[in-house]
C-alpha positions, 0 to 999 in steps of 0.5 A: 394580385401577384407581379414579378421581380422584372416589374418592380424592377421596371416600377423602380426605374420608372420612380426615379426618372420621373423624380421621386425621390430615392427614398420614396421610390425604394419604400414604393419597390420594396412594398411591391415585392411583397407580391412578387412571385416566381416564373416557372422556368418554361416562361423564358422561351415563351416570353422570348418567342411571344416577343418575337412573334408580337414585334414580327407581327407589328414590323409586318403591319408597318407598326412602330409598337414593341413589347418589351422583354419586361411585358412579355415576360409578365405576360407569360408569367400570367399564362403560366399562373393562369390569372388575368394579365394587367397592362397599359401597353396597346400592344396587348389589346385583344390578347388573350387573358389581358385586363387592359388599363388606361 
C-alpha cells in the first residue's frame, strides 16, 4: 500500500476538523508518511487534465460532483505505479483501476 504526501495532507485536516486531537492526528500522519511515495513529474498534468475532463464531465450532466486536485492527483499517481487506486469518492465509480470503498 503506497499513498502521497497530498493524502496525508488531506488525512491530516480531516483528524483535526472532526476533532482529534492534535497530538493524536500528528502520531496518525506521521505513521502514514511512512508510505508515502514520490509522483513522477508527468502527473501533474495528468492529474490537471483528469480534473478538468471529470469535472466538464459532471457539469455537462448537470451533476454537482467534483474531483479535487488532492483525488486526482492519487488517482494519476496510481496509474503512473501502475497499482489499484482507493477511493470512497462516487466520482470514481467505474474509472479505471479504481477499488471503490464505502
Amino acid at each position: 500500500m503506497v499513498t502521497t504526501a497530498l493524502n496525508v495532507l488531506e488525512l491530516h485536516y480531516s483528524l483535526l476538523r472532526t476533532g482529534v486531537a492534535a497530538e493524536e492526528a500528528e502520531r496518525y500522519s506521521r505513521a502514514t508518511l511512512r508510505l508515502a511515495v514520490d509522483a513522477p513529474a508527468g502527473v501533474a498534468i495528468a492529474a490537471a487534465r483528469t480534473r478538468f475532463t471529470m469535472n466538464e464531465q459532471f457539469r455537462d450532466a448537470g451533476s454537482e460532483a467534483r474531483v479535487s486536485y488532492v483525488d486526482a492527483w492519487g488517482y494519476e499517481t496510481a496509474q503512473a505505479l501502475e497499482v489499484p487506486f482507493l477511493t470512497g469518492d462516487p466520482a470514481f465509480k467505474g474509472a479505471l483501476d479504481v477499488s471503490f470503498v464505502t
